[in-house]
N, C-alpha and C positions, 0 to 999 in steps of 0.2 A: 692380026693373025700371024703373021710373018715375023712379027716379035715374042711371040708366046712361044711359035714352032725352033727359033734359033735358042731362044734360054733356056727350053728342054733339052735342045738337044745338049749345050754348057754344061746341062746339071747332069745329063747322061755320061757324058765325059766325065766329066768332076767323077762321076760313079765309080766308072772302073778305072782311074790314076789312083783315085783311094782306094780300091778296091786289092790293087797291087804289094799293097803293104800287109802290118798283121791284122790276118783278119780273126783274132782274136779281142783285140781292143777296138772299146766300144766310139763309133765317132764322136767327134765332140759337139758339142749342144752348141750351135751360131748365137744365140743368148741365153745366157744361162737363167735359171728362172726365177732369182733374187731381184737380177737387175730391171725385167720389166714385162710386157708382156712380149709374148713370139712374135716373130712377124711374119709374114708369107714363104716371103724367099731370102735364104742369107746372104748379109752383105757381102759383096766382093773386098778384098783385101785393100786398104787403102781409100775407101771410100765411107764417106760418112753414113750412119743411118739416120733416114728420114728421119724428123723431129713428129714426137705425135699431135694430132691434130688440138687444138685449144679447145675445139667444141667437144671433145669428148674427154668423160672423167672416167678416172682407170677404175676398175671394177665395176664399173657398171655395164653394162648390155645393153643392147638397141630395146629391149623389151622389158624395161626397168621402170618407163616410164612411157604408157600406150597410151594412144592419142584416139579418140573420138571420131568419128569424123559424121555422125547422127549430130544433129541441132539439139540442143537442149528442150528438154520437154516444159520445163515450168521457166519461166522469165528468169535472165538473169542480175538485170538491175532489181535495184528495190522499187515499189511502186508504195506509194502513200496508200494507208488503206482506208483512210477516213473522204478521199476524191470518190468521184463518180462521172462521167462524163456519158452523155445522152438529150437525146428530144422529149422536150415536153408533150406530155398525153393528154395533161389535164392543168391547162391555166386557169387564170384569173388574178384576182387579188389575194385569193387564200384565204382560211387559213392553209387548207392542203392541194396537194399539186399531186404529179401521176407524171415518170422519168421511165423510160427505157432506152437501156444502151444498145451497142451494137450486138451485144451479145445475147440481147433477148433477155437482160434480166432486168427485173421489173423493181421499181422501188417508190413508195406514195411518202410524199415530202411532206411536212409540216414546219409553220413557219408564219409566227401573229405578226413579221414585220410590214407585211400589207404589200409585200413586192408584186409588182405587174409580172406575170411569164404569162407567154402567147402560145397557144399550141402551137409544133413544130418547130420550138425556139432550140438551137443547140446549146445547151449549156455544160459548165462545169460547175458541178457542187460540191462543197465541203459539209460532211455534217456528222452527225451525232446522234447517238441512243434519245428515243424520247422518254423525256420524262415528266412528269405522271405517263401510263398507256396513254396513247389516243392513235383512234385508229383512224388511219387516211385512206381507207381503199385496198384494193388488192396490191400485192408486192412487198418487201424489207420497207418496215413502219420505219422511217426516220426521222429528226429535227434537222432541219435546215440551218447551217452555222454559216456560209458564204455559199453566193452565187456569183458566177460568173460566166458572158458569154462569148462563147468559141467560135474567133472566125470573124 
């Protein structure tokens, strides 16, 4: 505070010594507007001026490039779309099985490799459109290409 109050008062001064002269000509510009951008306050005589910062690039503004600060709404990694991860609803040896995820979406599995799943087994599935139709029950009808279990 006590340094803001002394270099007003400087530039007060500075005011009326300049002020003493012709007051027809126009003061002159402490950088002229070729060499860079303004600065606050002009340098004293003899003194270097600050170097400008590296993080900042000239013509640009703080508001050039605005930042976020909300979480992204959709995922920002890629997630494989052919996985699935959830507990078994409906085992056995198969051919079809009954998966739901955490997210409540439901999906009936198909799959003649005679795999054992246990209700409430958590697994990870890779799979596939079936082909011919055949229908496994309520949820996304799929073929079962890998299982694997989580945990």
């Amino acid at each position: 505070m006590f340094r803001t109050a002394a270099l007003l008062a400087c530039l007060a001064a500075a005011t009326l010594v300049a002020g003493c002269g012709d007051s027809a000509a126009p003061a002159p510009s402490p950088v002229p507007a070729a060499e860079g951008p303004p600065t606050p306050w002009p340098t004293p005589t003899g003194t270097a001026a600050p170097s400008q910062s590296p993080s900042r690039t000239p013509g640009l503004t703080p508001t050039a490039a605005p930042r976020t600060l909300a979480p992204p709404k959709s995922p920002t990694d890629p997630q494989p779309a052919d996985w699935v991860v959830g507990r078994i609803t409906r085992g056995g040896t198969g051919p079809c099985y009954g998966l739901v995820t955490d997210d409540e979406r439901r999906f009936a599995l198909h799959s003649t490799a005679g795999t054992v799943l246990k209700e409430g087994d958590l697994v990870r599935v890779q799979f596939a459109r079936i082909t011919p139709k055949i229908d496994c029950g309520p949820g996304v009808n799929v073929s079962i290409v890998k299982v694997q279990p989580v945990g």
